[in-house]
N, C-alpha and C positions, 0 to 999 in steps of 0.2 A: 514152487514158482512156475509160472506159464510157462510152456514149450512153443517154441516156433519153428516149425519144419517147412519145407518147400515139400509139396505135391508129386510126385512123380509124373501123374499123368497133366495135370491141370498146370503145375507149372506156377504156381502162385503159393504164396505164406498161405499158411492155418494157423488159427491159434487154437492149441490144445489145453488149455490149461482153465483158467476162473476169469474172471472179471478183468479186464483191465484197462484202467484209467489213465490219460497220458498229461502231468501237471508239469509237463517241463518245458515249455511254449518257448521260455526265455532263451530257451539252450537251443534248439531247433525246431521247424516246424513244417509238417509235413508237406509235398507239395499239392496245390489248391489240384481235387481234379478238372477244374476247367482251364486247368493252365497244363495240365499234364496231357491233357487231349490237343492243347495246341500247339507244343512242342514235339509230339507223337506226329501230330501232320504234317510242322516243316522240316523234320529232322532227314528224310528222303530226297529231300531238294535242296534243302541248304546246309550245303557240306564245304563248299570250295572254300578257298581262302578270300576272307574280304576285300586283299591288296591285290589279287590279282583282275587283270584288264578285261577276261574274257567276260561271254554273259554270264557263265556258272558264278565268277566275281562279285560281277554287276549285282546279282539277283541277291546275294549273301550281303553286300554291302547297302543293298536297297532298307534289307531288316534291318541291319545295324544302326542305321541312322536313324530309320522311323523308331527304332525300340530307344534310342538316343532323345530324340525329341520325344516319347511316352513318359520317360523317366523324368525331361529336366517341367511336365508339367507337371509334377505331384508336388514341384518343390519351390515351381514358380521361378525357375532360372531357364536360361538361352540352354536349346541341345549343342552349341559347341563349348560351356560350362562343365559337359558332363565327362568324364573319363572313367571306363568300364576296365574294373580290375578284376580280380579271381577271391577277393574276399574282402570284408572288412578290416583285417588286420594288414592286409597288402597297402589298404585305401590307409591307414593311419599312419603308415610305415611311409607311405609317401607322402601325405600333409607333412607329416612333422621332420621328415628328414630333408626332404625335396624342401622345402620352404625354409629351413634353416641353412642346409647351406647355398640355396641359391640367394641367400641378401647374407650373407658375410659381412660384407662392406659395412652394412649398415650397424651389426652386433652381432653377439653372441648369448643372449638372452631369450629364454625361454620359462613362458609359466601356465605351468599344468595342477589341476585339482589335485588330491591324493586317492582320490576315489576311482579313477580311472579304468578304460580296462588295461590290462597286463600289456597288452602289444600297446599302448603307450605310457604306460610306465616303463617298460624295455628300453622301446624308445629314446626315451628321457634320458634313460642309465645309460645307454650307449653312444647319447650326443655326450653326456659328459666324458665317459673315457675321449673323449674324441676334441675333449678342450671346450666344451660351450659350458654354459652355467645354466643351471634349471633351478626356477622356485617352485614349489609347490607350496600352495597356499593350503588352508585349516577349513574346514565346514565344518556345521554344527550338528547336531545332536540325529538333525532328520538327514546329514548327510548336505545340507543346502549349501555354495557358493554364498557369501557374500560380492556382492559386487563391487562396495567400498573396498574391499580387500585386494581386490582385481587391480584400481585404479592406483591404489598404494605399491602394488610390485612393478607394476612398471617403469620400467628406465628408458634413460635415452639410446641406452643399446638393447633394448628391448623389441624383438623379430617376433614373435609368436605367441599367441596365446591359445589354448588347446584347453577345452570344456566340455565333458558330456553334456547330452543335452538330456539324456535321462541314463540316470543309472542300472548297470544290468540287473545286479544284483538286488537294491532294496528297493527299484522302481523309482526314487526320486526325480524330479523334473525340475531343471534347473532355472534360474532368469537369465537364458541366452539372449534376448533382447537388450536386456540392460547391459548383459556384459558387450554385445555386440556392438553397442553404441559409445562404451567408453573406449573400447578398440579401436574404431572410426575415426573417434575425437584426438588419439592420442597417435593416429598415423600407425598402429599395428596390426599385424594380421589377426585374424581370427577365425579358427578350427573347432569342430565341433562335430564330434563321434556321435552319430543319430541311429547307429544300428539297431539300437532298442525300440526308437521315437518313431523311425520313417513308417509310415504304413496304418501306425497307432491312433496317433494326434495328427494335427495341423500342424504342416511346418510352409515357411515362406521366408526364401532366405534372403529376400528383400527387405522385408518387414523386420527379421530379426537381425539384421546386420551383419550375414554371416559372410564366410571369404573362401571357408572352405568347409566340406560338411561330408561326411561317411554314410552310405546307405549300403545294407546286403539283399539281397534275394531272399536265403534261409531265415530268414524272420520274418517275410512275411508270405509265406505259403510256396516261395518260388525256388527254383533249382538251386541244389550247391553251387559253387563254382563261379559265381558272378556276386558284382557288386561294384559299388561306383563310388567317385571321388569325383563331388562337385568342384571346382577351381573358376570363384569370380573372375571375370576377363581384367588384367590388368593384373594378378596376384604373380609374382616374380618364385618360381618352382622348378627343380634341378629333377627331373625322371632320375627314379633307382635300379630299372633296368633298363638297359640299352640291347641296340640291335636292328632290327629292321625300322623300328620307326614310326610304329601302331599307334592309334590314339593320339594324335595331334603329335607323336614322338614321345610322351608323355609314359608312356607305356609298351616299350618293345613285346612281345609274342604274338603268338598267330589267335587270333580272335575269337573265342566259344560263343559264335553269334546264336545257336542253340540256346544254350543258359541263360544269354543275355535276352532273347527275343521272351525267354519264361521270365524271367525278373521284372520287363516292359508289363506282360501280359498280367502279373503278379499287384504290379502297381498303382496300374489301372483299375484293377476290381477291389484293392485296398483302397484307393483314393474315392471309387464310388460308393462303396459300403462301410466306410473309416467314421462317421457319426453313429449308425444305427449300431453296427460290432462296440463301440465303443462305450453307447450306452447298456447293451446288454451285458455286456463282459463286468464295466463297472456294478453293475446291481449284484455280481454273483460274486464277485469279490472281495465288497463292501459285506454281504452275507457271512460269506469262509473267515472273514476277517475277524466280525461281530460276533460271530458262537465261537470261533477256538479261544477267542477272550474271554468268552462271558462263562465256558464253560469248561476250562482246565485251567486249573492254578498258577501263575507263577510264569505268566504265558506275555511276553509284550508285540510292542510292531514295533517292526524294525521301517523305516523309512515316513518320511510325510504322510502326516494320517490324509490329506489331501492332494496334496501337487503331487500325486505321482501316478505308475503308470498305471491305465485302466485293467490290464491283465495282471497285474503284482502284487500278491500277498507274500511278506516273508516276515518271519515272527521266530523270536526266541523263548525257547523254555530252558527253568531253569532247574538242573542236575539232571539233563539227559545231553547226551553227544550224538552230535550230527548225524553221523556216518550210520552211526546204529538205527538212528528213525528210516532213515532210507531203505537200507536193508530192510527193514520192518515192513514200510510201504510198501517196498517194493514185493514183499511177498506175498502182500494182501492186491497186488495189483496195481498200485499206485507207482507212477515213475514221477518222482521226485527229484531234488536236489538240493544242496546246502548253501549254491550261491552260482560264480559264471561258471559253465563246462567246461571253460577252457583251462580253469585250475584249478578244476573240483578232487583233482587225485592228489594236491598237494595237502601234508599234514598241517601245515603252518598255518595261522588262526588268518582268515580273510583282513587283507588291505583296508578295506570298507569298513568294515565291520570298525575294526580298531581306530580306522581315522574320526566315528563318529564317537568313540570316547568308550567303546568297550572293552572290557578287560577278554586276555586269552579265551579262558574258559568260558563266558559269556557267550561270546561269537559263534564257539564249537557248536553249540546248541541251539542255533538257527537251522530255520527251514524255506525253503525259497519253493512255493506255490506258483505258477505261473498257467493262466488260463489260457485258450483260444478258442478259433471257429467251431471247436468239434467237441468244444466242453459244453454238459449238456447240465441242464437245475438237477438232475437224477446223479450226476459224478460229484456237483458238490454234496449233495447229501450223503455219498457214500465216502467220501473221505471225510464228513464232519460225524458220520456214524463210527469209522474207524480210529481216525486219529486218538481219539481220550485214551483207550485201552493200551493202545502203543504207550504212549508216553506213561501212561500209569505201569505198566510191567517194566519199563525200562528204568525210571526213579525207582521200581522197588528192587533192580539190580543195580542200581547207583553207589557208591561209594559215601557218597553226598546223601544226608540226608532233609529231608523238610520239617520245618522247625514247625 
C-alpha cells in the first residue's frame, strides 16, 4: 500500500508508494487550488468576529455577505434565504427539526424517502421518540420517489416533506419539481438534501418549488467546515442552537467566514464550469459503467441508468463482499467505497441498497465509483484494467460459487 509521509525539510506530503487514483468524490473532495489560494490571501485579514462593530468586523462581515449573496446565486434564491452552517448534516438537523417543531400548531407529521442520508433518517427516529409521526414512503427498483406516492401521504397535520434530490449513494436524481409542486399545492413544507446535486446539476429553487434545500463546501472542491441551509422567506423554523444570535438568529456561533468565503469562491467556479465538468464526467462514467458490465459477469447498476448523477457509477457483483474489493482497490491504489462515508464502517447491509428491493447479501457486494475534476481518461482505464482480476481472485475465495 502507498506511504504518505510529511517532508522534513519541504514540509509538504510525498507519496512513496504506486499509482494512486482517488474514486471517492462522493465522500469528499479535495479543495479546488484556486479556491485554496484565495482563502490562503484572506485568511491574514479576515480573522475578527463578524458581530463585532469595529472595522476588523466590518471587513469579516463585508465577506460574509458577499460570500451570502455568491451562494444564494448558484441557486437562484435572495442572500438573506441563505444560512451558513458547519456541514450538511447540521443544515438537515435544522430543516427538519427547526421546521417541525416550529409549526406544532399545525401537526406532527412528517414524510421522508427511505433512501435518505443517516443524518435524516436520525433525524426522523429522534422526532419520533419525541412524539411526532414520520412516513417514509417506498421507491423503486432505481431507488426513484414516486410523486403520486408523496401526494397520497400527506395529511392535514402534515408539516414537512424532506427528499433528496440525488442520492449519495447510487446517484439517483429525484422529481423534486413534481414533488415541490404537490408541497405548494397542498400548503406543506418542502426540504431537500442537495449535498450530492449542488455544484453538479442545475438547481433553481424557484423553479422546483423548494422551501428549504442543504448545500456543503466539501462536495464541491471547497473547505471542510461550511455549508448552508437555504430557508424560503416566509418558512416558520425554530434554530437548534442558541446563543449569541449569528445568522438571522438562525444559527448561534461565532462565524468561520474563511470556510465560508472558500465555499462562496467554490461555487462560483462550479456554477461557471457545472455544464462542461458535467459533460465530461458523464462520458467517463457512462465508459466505467459500460465495460465493468460488458466485461465481468454477474456485475449490475445499481441506481438510474439515466437520471442520475454525472459523477456516479455504483454496481453490484455478485459472490464478492464489499469491504474486501476495497481493500483490494485500495492496494492497487484505487480509494474507493461501498456507499456514503458517513456509514461505510457500519457492518449492516446499506438502507438504500435494501429499500430498492435487495436482499442482504446482494447489497454487501456493491461498489460505489465516484468521479471528479482530477479524474483523468488514463484513471478510468486503470481501474477498468484492474478491477476483473480483483473480483475474479475474490469469487475464487468466495464461499459462494458461480453456477
Amino acid at each position: 500500500m502507498a506511504k504518505i509521509i510529511v517532508s522534513k525539510k519541504k514540509k509538504v506530503l510525498r507519496n512513496l508508494g504506486p499509482r494512486r487514483i482517488y474514486m471517492d468524490y462522493g465522500a469528499a473532495t479535495p479543495v479546488d487550488g484556486r479556491v485554496a489560494k484565495k482563502i490562503a490571501a484572506v485568511l491574514p485579514e479576515i480573522f475578527a468576529n463578524s458581530m463585532s462593530f469595529h472595522s476588523f468586523g466590518r471587513q469579516a462581515r463585508e465577506v460574509l455577505e458577499q460570500s451570502r449573496a455568491e451562494i444564494a446565486s448558484v441557486i437562484n434564491a435572495k442572500p438573506e434565504e441563505i444560512i451558513f452552517t458547519g456541514s450538511a448534516t447540521e443544515s438537515n438537523n435544522l430543516a427538519i427539526k427547526g421546521v417541525m417543531f416550529a409549526n406544532r400548531q399545525k401537526g406532527k407529521h412528517l414524510i421522508i424517502s427511505p433512501i435518505e442520508h443517516a443524518c435524516v433518517m436520525e433525524s426522523a427516529a429522534w422526532l419520533e421518540r419525541q412524539g411526532f409521526e414520520v412516513t417514509r414512503l417506498e421507491v423503486d427498483k432505481y431507488g426513484l420517489v414516486n410523486p403520486g406516492d408523496v401526494a397520497a401521504a400527506i395529511r392535514s397535520d402534515t408539516v414537512l416533506v424532506s427528499v433528496m434530490h440525488a442520492n449519495n449513494e447510487i446517484g439517483t436524481i429525484e422529481p423534486i419539481e413534481e414533488i415541490g409542486k404537490i408541497c405548494r399545492q397542498r400548503g406543506v413544507w418542502f426540504h431537500t438534501d442537495a449535498a450530492q446535486s449542488f455544484g453538479k446539476i442545475p438547481i433553481d429553487v424557484v423553479a422546483m418549488n423548494v422551501d428549504l434545500l442543504t448545500a456543503s463546501s466539501q462536495k464541491i472542491y471547497g473547505p471542510k467546515g461550511a455549508a448552508c441551509l437555504y430557508v424560503r422567506q416566509g418558512v416558520k423554523i425554530e434554530p437548534i442552537l442558541h446563543g449569541g444570535g449569528q445568522e438571522s438568529g438562525m444559527r448561534s456561533s461565532t462565524v468561520n467566514v474563511p470556510a465560508i468565503y472558500g465555499f462562496a469562491q467554490a461555487g462560483l467556479i462550479a456554477k461557471k464550469e457545472m455544464a462542461k465538468e458535467a459533460a465530461r464526467q458523464t462520458k467517463m462514467r457512462d465508459k466505467l459503467i459500460a465495460q465493468i458490465l460488458g466485461t465481468i459477469p454477474h456485475s449490475y447498476l445499481n441506481g438510474h441508468p439515466q437520471k442520475r448523477l454525472p459523477n456516479n457509477a455504483n454496481v453490484r457483483f455478485d459472490f464478492v463482499e464489499g469491504e474486501s474489493m476495497i481493500v483490494q482497490l485500495d492496494v492497487n491504489g484505487i480509494a474507493a467505497s461501498t456507499g456514503s462515508a458517513c456509514s461505510s464502517a457500519k457492518l449492516t447491509a446499506s438502507h438504500v441498497l435494501t429499500a430498492i428491493g435487495m436482499a442482504p447479501q446482494e447489497a454487501h457486494g456493491s461498489l460505489r465509483l465516484t468521479i471528479g475534476r482530477g479524474t483523468k481518461e488514463s484513471d478510468i482505464n486503470y481501474v477498468l484494467k484492474i478491477l476483473p482480476g480483483i473480483i475474479q481472485r475474490l469469487r475464487e475465495l468466495s464461499p459462494f460459487k458461480i453456477n
